[in-house]
C-alpha positions, 0 to 999 in steps of 0.5 A: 500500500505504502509503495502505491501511495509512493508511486501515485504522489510522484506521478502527480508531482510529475504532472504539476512539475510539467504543468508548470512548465507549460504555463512558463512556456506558454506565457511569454508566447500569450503575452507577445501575441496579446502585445501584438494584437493590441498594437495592430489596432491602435496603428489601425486608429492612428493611435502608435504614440501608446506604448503597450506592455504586458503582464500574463493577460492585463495590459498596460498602456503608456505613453503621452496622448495628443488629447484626451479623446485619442487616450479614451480611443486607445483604452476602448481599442486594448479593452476589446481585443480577444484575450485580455483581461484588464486595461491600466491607464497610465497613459498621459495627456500634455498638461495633465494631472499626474496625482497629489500630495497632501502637504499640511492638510492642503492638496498640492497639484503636482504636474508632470515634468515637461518632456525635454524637447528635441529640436525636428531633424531637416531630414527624417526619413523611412522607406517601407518596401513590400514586394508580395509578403515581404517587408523591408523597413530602412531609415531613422526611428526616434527611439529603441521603444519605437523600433521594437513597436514598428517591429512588433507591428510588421510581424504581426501582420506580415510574419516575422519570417517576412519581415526584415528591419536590419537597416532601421537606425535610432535618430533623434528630432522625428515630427510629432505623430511620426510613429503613429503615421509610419504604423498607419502606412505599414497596416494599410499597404497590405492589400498591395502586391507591391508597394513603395512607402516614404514617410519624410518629415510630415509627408507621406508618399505611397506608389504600388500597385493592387490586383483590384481598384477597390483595395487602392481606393480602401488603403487611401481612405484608411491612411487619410482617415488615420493620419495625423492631421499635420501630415499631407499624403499622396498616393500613385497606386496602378491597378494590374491584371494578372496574365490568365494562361491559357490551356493550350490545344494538343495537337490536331485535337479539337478545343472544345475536346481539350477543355473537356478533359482538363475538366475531368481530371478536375481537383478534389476541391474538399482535399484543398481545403485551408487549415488556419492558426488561431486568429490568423488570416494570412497564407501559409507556404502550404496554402500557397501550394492548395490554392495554386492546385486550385488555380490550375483547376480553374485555368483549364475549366474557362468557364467554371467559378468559384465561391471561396468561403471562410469559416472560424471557431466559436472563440471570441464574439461573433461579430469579430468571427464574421470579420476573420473569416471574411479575412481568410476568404479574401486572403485566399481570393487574392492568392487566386488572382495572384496565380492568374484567376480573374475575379470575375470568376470568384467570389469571397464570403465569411460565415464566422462561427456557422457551420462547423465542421467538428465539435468546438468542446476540443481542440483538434475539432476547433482546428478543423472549423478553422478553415476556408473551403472552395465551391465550385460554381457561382451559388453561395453555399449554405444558401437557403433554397426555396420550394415554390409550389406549382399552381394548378394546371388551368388546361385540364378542365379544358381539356376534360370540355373538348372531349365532352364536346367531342363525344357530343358530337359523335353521338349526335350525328349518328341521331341525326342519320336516323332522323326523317328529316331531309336536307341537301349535303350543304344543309348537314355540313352546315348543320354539322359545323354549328353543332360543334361550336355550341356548348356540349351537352352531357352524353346522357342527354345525347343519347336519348335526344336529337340534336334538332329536338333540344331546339326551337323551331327557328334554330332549327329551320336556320341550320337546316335551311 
């Protein structure tokens, strides 16, 4: 007995020595990708002059705010990002109270210590270069706290494996509201395939191109709305059109025949499905590899289109699911129309937390619901289909009339061949043609009346006149 209750403690001290472990492993990691986070909405505000540390799940924010309406906005962006646990103020407004001390019974207002000013350099300046996935930062930054914020920021939103900051170096004199302006540029340029970025002194000057007029018109709208009220911005953005390859004909082989084949040897679309990490939108090397199976497909079947369609687990609010999923769609599109799909032929939409295809209550079936699938043809899945009944067929009756009046006018001319009344050809066929165009009368009627003896006497001597 003695040895079991050995062995049983010492398992269990196995497991909380490994748990603890966990939780040291773990920490750091939550703590970065919560600081992350956090700093990708504040540069999507125009709110980078917030410094943000973090300590297991609370959040402290720092810095010194141009207003007290830009402070309130950074405290409601830190509060409602997924994942954190409490916001603390410590974020200063110029000529703000900074506390109190209470000499003699009297409270004496202590202000804050006037921030030593640095004269503005003549030149300051920073390139932000994206080609595809990568980004090159190059030029000044005011401070090492900066840095590690524009940082922090660029591999968030492009991986840090993308992300090259070698050539940043700490100068002093930047412009005020120069952090919060070089955040905003590198958030918005994300959606271009290639971008070149100068911010110098309070000019911003952005030129590139997109694979769609919409995302140049959104990226401008957002940089305006964000930046600084003391910077100016100009943009030079083209709007390309990937090459669409052809699929080129055998030879003596009719095209009609070749598209044929191509688009029976068409890819399993259900094995191309995306597989996403937690709160992540942005394509993986193995995505890359689906979706360019999937743009063959599309390559060889012309007419064929596509709904492309993402989906998340149920953790975090439904609303900010609806918002990732559509992320994740719209990623995948634009990788399509990389790979040279027109987007006339595809379709993006997100159904948040809809539709999942494993349980939510594990962790393997949470991964699984994270995803994006690919439906062929251009009606939206899960969409509701309406079945109209059909209205009665107004012909029957009619139909059911004509055979009646048919049977009528059988029957009756058989009693009019045994009638004694005497009349010429021409006097019958008239007298034929009328009786057809009247209304029938019920067969029984037919059979024990000719038709002369259901009329008046001057009916009857107009049709066998």
């Amino acid at each position: 007995l003695m040895s079991r209750l050995l062995l049983t403690a010492a398992v269990l001290a196995v497991l909380v020595y490994t748990m603890v472990l966990g939780v040291r492993w773990l920490s750091p990691r939550i703590e970065q990708d919560i600081a992350g986070r956090v700093t990708t909405g504040l540069a999507e505000q125009g709110l980078l002059w917030a410094d943000v540390a973090v300590e297991g799940r609370d959040v402290v924010l720092s810095g010194q705010a141009p207003d007290a309406e830009a402070k309130g906005r950074a405290m409601s962006v830190a509060t409602r990002v997924f994942g954190v646990s409490k916001v603390q103020d410590n974020i200063l407004v110029f000529g703000e109270v900074s506390g109190t001390d209470v000499v003699s019974g009297t409270a004496e207002v202590k202000m804050e210590a006037p921030v030593k000013a640095v004269k503005p350099a003549k030149d300051y300046a920073l390139n932000i270069t994206k080609d595809g996935d990568k980004v090159v930062l190059d030029g000044a930054v005011p401070d090492e706290a900066s840095k590690d914020v524009l940082v922090r920021l660029a591999s968030t939103h492009y991986g840090a494996e993308n992300v090259n900051a070698e050539a940043l170096e700490i100068v002093e004199g930047a412009p005020a509201g120069w952090r919060s302006a070089v955040g905003a540029v590198l958030m918005h340029i994300s959606n271009m395939e290639q971008a070149k970025a100068i911010i110098s002194n309070t000019e911003v000057m952005v030129s590139g191109s997109v694979l769609d007029k919409q995302y140049s018109d959104k990226m401008e709208l957002d940089v305006t709305q964000v930046l600084p009220k003391e910077y100016k911005v100009a943009f030079a953005v083209e709007v390309v059109t990937p090459t669409v390859v052809d699929v080129e004909p055998a030879a003596g082989a009719e095209v009609s025949e070749t598209v044929a084949v191509a688009c029976e040897s068409k890819v399993d679309l259900k094995a191309q499905t995306l597989r996403f990490g937690f709160d992540k939108a942005d394509l993986t090397a193995d995505h890359k590899g689906k979706v360019a199976e999937v743009s063959k497909k599309m390559k060889a079947c012309e007419g064929e289109k596509l709904v492309v369609a993402g989906y998340t687990d149920v953790t975090g609010s439904p609303l900010y699911n609806k918002w990732l999923s559509e992320q994740r769609a719209d990623a995948t599109l634009r990788g399509l129309m990389r790979d040279g799909v027109a987007k006339d032929r595809l379709k993006s939409v997100g159904y948040g937390d809809q539709y999942p295809v494993a349980s939510n209550a594990t962790r393997d079936g949470r991964a699984q619901n994270r995803r994006v699938e690919f439906h062929a043809g251009a009606d939206l899945p899960h969409a509701t289909v309406e079945v109209k009944k059909e209205a009665p067929k107004a012909a029957a009756p009619a139909a059911k009339a004509v055979t009646k009046k048919a049977e009528a006018a059988a029957v009756a001319t058989k009693a009019d061949v045994k009638t004694d009344v005497k009349a010429d050809a021409k006097a019958a066929k008239v007298s034929a043609t009328s009786m057809v165009s009247e209304t029938a009368p019920t067969v029984s009627e037919t059979t024990t009346k000719p038709w002369w003896a259901r009329k008046t006497v001057s009916e009857t001597a107009v049709e066998v006149k």
